[in-house]
LUMRODREN-136391 format. One record per residue (C-alpha): x negated, y, z; residue in three letters. Coordinates in Angstrom, 1 decimal. Each point is the difference from the previous one (the first is absolute). Layout:
      X      Y      Z residuo
      X      Y      Z     Ala
...
This chain:
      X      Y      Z residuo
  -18.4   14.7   13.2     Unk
   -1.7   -2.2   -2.6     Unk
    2.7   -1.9   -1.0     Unk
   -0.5   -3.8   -2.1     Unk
    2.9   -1.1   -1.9     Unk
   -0.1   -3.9   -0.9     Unk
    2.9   -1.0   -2.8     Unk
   -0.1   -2.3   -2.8     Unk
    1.9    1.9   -2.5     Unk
   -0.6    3.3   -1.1     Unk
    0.4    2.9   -2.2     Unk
    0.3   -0.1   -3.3     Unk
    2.0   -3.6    0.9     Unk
    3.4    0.4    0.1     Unk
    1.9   -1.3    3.2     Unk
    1.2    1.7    3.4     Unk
   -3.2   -1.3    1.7     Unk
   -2.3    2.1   -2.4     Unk
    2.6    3.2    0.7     Unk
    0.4   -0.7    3.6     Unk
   -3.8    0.5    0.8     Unk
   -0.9    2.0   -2.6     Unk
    2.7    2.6    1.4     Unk
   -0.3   -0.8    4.2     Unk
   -4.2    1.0   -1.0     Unk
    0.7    3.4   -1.8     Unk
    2.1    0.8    3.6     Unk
   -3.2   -1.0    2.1     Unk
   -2.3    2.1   -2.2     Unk
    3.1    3.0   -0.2     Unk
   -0.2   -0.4    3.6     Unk
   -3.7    0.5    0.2     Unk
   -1.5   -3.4    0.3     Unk
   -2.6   -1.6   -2.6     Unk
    1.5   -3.2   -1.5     Unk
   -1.9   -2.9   -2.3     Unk
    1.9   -3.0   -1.7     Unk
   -1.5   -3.5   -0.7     Unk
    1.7   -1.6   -2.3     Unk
    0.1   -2.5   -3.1     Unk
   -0.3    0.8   -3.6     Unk
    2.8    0.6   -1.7     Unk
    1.9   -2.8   -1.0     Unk
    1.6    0.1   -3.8     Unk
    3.2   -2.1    1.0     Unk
    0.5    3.1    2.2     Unk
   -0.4    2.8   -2.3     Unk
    2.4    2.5   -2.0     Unk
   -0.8   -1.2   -4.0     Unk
   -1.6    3.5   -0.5     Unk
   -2.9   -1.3    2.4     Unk
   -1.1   -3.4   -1.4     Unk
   -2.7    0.7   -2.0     Unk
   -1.7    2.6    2.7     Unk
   -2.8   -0.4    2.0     Unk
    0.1    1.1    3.6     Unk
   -3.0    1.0    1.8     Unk
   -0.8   -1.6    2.8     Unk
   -0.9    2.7    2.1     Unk
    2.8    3.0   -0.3     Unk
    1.1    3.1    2.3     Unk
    3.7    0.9   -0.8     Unk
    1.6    2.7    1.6     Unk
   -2.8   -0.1    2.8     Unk
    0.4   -3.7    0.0     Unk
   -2.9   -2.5   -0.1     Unk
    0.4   -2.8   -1.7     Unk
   -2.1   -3.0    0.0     Unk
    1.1   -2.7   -2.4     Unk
   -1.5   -3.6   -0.1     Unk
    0.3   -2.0   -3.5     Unk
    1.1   -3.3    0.3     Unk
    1.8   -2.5   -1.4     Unk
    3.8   -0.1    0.5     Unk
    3.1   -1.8   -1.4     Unk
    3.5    0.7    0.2     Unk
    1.9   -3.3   -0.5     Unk
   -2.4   -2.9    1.5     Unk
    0.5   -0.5    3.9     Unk
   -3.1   -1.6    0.4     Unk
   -1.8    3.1   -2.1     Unk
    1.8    2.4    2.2     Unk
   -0.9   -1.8    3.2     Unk
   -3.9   -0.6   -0.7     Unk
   -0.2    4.0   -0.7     Unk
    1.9    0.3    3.3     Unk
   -2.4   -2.1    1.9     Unk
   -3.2    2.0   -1.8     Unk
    1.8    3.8    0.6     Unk
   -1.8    0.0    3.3     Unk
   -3.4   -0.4   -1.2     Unk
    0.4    2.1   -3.3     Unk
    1.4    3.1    1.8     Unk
   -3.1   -0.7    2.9     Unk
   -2.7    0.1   -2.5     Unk
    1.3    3.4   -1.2     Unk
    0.4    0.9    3.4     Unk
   -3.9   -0.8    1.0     Unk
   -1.1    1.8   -3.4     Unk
    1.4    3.8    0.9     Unk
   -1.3   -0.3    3.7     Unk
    2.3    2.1    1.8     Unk
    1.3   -0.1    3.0     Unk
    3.9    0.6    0.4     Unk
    2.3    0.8    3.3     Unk
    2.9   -2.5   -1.3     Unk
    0.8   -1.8   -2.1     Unk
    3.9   -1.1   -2.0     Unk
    0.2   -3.3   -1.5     Unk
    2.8   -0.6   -2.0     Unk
    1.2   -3.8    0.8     Unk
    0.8   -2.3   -2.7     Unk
   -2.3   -1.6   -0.5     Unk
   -0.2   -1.0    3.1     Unk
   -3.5   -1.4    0.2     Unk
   -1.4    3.9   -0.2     Unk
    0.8   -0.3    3.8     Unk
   -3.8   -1.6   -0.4     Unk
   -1.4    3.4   -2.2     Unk
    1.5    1.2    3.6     Unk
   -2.0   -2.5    2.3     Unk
   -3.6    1.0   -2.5     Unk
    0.0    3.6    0.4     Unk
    0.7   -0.4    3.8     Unk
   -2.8   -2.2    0.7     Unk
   -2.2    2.3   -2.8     Unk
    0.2    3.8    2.1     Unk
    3.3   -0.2    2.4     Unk
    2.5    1.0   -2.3     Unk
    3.6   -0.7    1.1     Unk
    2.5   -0.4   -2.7     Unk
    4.0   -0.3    0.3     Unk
    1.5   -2.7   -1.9     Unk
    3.0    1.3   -1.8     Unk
    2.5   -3.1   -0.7     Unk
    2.1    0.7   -2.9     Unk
    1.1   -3.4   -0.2     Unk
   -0.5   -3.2    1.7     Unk
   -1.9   -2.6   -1.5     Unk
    0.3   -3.1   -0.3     Unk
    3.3    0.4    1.4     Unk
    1.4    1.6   -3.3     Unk
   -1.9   -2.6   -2.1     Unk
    1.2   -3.0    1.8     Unk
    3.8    1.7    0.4     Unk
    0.0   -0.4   -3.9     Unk
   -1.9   -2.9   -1.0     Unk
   -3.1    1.6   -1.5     Unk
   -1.8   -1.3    2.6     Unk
   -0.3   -4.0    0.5     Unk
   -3.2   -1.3    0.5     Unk
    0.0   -1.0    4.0     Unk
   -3.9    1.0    0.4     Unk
    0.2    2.7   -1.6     Unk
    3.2    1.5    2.3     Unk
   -1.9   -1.4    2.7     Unk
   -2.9    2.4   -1.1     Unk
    2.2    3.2   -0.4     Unk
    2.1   -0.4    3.7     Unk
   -3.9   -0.9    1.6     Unk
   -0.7    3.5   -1.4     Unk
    3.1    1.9    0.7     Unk
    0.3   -1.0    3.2     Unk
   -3.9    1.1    0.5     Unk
    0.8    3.1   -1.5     Unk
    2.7    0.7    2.4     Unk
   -2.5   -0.7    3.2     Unk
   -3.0    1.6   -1.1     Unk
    1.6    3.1   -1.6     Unk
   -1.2    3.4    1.0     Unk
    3.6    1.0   -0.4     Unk
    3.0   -0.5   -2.7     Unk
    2.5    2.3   -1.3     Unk
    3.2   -1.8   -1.6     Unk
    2.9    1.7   -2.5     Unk
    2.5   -2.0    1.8     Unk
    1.5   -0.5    3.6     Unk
    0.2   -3.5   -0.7     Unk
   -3.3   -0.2   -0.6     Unk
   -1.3    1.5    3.0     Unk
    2.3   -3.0    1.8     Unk
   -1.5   -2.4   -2.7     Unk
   -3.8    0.5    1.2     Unk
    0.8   -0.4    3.6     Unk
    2.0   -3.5   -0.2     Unk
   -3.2   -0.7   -2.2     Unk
   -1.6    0.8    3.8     Unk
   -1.2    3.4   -1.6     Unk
   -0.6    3.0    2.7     Unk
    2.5    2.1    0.4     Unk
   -1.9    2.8    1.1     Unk
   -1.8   -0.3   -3.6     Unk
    2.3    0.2   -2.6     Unk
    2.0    3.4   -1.0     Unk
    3.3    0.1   -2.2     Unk
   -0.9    2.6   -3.2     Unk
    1.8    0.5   -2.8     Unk
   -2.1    0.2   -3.1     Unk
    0.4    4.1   -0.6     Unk
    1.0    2.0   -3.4     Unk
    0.3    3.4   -1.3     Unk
    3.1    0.8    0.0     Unk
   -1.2    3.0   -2.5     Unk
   -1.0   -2.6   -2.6     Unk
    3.7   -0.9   -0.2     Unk
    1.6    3.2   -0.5     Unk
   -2.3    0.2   -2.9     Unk
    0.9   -3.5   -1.5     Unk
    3.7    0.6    0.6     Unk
    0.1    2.7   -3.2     Unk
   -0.6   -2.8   -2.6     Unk
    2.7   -1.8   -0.8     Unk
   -0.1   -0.8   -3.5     Unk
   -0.3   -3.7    0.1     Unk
    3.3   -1.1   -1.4     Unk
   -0.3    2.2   -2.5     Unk
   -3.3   -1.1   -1.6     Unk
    1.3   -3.8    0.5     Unk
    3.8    1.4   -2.0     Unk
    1.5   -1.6    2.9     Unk
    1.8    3.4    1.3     Unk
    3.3   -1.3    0.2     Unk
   -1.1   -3.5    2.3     Unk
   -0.3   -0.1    3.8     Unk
   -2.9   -0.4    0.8     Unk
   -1.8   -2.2    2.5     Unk
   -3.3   -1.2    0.7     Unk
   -2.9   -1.6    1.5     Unk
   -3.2    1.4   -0.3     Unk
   -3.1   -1.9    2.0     Unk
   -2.1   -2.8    0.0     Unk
    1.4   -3.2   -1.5     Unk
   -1.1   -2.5    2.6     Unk
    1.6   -3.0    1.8     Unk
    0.3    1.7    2.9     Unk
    2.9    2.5   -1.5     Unk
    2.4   -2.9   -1.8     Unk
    0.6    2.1   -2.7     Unk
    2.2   -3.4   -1.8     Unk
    2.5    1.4    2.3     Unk
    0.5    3.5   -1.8     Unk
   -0.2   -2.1   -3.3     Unk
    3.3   -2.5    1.5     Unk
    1.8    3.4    1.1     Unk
   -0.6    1.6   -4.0     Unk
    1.5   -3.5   -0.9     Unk
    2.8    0.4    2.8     Unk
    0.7    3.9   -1.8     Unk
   -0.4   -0.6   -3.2     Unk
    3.5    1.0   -1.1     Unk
   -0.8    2.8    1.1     Unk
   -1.1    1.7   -3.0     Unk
   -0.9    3.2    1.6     Unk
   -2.7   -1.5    2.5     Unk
   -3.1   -0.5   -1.0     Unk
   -3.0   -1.2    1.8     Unk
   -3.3    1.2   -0.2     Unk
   -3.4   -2.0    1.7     Unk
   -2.8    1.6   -0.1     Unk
   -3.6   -1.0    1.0     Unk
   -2.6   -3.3   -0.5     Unk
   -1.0   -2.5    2.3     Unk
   -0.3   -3.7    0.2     Unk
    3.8   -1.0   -1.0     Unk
    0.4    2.7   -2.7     Unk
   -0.9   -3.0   -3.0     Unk
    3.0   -2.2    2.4     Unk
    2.5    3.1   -0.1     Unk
   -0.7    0.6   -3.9     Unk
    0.6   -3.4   -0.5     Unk
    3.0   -0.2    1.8     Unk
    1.4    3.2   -1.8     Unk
   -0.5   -1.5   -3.2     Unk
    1.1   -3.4    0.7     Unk
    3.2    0.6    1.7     Unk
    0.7    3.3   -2.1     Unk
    0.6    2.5    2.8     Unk
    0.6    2.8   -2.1     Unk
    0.3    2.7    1.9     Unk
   -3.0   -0.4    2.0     Unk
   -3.1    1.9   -1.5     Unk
   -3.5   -1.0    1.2     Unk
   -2.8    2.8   -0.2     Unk
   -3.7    0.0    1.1     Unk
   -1.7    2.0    2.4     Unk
    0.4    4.1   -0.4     Unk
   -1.8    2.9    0.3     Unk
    0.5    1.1    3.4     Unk
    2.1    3.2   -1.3     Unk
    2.0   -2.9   -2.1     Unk
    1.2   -1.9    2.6     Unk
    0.9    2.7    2.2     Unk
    2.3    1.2   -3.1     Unk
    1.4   -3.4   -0.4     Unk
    0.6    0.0    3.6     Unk
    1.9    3.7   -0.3     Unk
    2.0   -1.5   -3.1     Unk
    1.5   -2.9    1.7     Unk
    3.1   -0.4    1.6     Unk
   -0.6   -2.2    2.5     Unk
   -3.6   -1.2    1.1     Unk
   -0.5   -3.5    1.3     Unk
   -2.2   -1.6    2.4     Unk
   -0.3   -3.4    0.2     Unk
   -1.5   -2.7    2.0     Unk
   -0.4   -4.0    0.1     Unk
    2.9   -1.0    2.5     Unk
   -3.4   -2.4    1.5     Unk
   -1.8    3.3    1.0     Unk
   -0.8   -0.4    3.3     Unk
   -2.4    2.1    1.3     Unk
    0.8    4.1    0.9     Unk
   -0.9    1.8   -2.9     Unk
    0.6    3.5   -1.8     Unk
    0.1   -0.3   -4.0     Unk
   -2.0    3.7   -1.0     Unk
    2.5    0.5   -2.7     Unk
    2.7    0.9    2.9     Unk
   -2.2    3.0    0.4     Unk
    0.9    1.5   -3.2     Unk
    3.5   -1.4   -0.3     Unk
    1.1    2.1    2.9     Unk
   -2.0    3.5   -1.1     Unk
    1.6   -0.5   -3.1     Unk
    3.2   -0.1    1.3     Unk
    0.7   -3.6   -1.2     Unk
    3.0   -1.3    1.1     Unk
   -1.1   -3.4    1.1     Unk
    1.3   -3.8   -0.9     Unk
   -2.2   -2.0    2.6     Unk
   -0.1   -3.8   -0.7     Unk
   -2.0   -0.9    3.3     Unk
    0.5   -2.5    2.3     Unk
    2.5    2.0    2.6     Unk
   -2.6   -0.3    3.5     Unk
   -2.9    1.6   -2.2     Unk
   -2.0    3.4    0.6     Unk
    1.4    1.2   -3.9     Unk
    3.8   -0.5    1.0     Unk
   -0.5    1.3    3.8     Unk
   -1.4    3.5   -1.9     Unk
    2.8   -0.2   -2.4     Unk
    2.3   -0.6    2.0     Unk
   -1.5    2.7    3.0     Unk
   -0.3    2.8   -3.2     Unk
    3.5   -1.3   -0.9     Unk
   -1.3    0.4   -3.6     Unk
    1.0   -2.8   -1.9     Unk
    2.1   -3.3    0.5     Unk
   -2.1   -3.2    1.1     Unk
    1.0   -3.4   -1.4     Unk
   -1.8   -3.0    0.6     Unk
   -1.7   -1.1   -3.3     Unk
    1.6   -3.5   -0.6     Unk
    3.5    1.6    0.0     Unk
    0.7    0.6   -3.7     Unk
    3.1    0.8    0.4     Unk
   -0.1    2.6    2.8     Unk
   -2.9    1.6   -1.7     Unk
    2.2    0.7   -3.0     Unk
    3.1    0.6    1.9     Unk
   -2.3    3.0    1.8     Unk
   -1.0    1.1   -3.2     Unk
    2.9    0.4   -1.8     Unk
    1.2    2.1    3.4     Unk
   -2.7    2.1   -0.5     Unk
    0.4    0.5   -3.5     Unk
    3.9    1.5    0.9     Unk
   -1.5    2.0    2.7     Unk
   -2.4    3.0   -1.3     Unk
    0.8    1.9    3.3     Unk
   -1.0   -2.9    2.1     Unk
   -3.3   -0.5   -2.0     Unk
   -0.9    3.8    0.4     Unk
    0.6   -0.2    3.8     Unk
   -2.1   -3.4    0.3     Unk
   -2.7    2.3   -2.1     Unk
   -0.3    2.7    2.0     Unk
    0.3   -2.0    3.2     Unk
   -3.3   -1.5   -1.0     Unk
   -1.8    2.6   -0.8     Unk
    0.6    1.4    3.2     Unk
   -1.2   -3.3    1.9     Unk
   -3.4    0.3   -2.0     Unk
   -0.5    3.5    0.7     Unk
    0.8   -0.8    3.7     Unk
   -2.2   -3.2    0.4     Unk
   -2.5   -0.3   -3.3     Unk
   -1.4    3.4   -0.1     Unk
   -3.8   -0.2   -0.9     Unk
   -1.1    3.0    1.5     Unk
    1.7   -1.3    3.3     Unk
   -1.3   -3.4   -0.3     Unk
   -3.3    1.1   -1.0     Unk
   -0.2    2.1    3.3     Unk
    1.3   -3.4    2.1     Unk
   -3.3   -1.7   -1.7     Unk
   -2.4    2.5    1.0     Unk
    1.4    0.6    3.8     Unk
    0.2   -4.4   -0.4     Unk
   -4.0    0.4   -1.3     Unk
   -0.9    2.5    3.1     Unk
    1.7   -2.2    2.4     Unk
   -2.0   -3.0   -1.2     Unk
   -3.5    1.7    0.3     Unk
    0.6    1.8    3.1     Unk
């Protein structure tokens, strides 16, 4: 098959979205297909340091991959920035798609942003290409769940096209259950939309699990260890890990560790220095082999979101928490798809995030517990090689791709 894959962040960016494709097209082309990307420049609030000052070409193969970047303007921490480049994606990644005139069997779109259902929509009209929406999270849902969307036209906007993306759709594929159930109460077709869990090497792991010599570069040896490591957005309520430091700090063995940038990093900073949490470190984004060794180092690894999250959703961090063998504080409200996997992998303890006190009352369990944190390990690492296996999931596209076309 000639296979187009349609996602907004790419290699060299750092961020599960950029891995997640990046790794689900080296299985199509390992399996025999021919895969190109269309994607957007990359972004220097997304970037390991070592990368800044680069320049990237806009037309790339890497590891059999074509890439095809489009340079535009893009900016991290203004909402109406970020939602004009959303609205213009479609006809950005369009133009480059008229200019290498080639016809493709399918084509993956990686949803947000949601208005590349329309990129969609184009190429259909243009030569009959069908394209499966992939929903990795539910907009504006997620945005009005949290606040970061208020302006009534403009949510009127987003569920106009969300809902028309859910009719019109050649098919979907969802990471959750309860997204599948999401779509059709959104009067979505059932017959159209396919549960897949975003799919990882589990090789990849084995080989990040020999580093572990975080602690020791940070002198911090004798502390236990835990941390967050992701995006800082509202959409994770990361103020709650910050009241829980406060909560522990007589502890003086714990230590937290945040790690990653995003729109309330300047808030979390701020609130570090103002309120003197001590023993909570914040770090910027890492080298991908970095934050799999701070991941290994920890403790405890925590994954948090806002208690307003409403919408199913699966944060790509889980991923790698479980094949590292991360035993797992989850500070998500208790009906969501991140504590139903928890809880089904029985690899961490889920708490809902407003709870300070029985966040740090599981914590402090844990910490007397090493057996129980290796068992919760290894249990999820045995869930992901049961139900995120790329190769697996890779196969489940194609046979999803054949079925489409036939």
């Amino acid at each position: 098959m000639k296979i187009l894959m349609v996602v907004a962040y790419f290699i060299p960016e750092i961020g599960s979205a950029a891995h997640v494709y990046f790794d689900l097209a080296k299985s199509f082309i390992k399996m025999g297909h021919e895969v190109d990307i269309i994607t957007s420049y990359p972004r220097k609030f997304n970037l390991d340091k070592k990368d800044l000052d680069k320049e990237w070409p806009l037309e790339e193969i890497i590891e059999k991959v074509k890439i095809h970047r489009f340079k535009h303007r893009a900016k991290r921490d203004s909402i109406i920035s970020r939602g004009l480049e959303h609205f213009l994606l479609p006809r950005y990644y369009y133009r480059l798609y008229r200019e290498f005139n080639k016809k493709f069997d399918i084509c993956l779109i990686y949803i947000p942003p949601l208005p590349l259902y329309y990129f969609a929509r184009k190429i259909k009209r243009h030569n009959g290409t069908l394209s499966v929406l992939n929903y990795q999270d539910f907009h504006p849902q997620e945005l009005t769940d949290v606040g970061v969307m208020k302006n009534k036209l403009m949510i009127k906007i987003m569920k106009h096209i969300e809902l028309e993306s859910y009719k019109n759709a050649d098919y979907m594929v969802v990471l959750s259950k309860g997204g599948k159930n999401y779509i059709v109460n959104k009067k979505g077709d059932k017959n159209k939309i396919r549960h897949i869990y975003n799919g990882v090497l589990i090789s990849d792991f084995d080989k990040y699990l020999i580093k572990k010599d975080f602690k020791k570069k940070e002198k911090i040896e004798n502390k236990f260890l835990i941390s967050y490591a992701g995006i800082l957005s509202p959409f994770q309520g990361i103020d709650k890990i910050l009241d829980v430091a406060k909560k522990l700090s007589n502890y003086k063995k714990i230590i937290f560790y945040i790690v990653g940038d995003g729109m309330t990093k300047n808030h979390l900073e701020h609130r570090i220095n103002k309120e003197k949490i001590l023993n909570v470190k914040l770090l910027p984004l890492q080298p991908r082999d970095e934050y799999f060794n701070i991941i290994n180092s920890s403790d405890i690894s925590i994954v948090s979101l806002d208690s307003r999250m409403k919408a199913p959703c699966l944060p790509g961090k889980l991923l790698n928490l479980l094949g590292m063998q991360q035993p797992i504080i989850a500070t998500v409200p208790p009906d969501s798809e991140t504590a139903y996997v928890v809880k089904k992998a029985e690899c961490g303890v889920v708490v809902e995030s407003d709870k300070i006190d029985e966040i740090s009352i599981a914590i402090t369990k844990l910490i007397e517990n090493s057996g129980l944190r290796r068992k919760m390990g290894l249990n999820g690492r045995h869930f992901l090689e049961e139900n995120m296996n790329l190769d697996k999931n890779a196969e489940t596209y194609i046979n999803l791709f054949q079925e489409l076309l036939n």
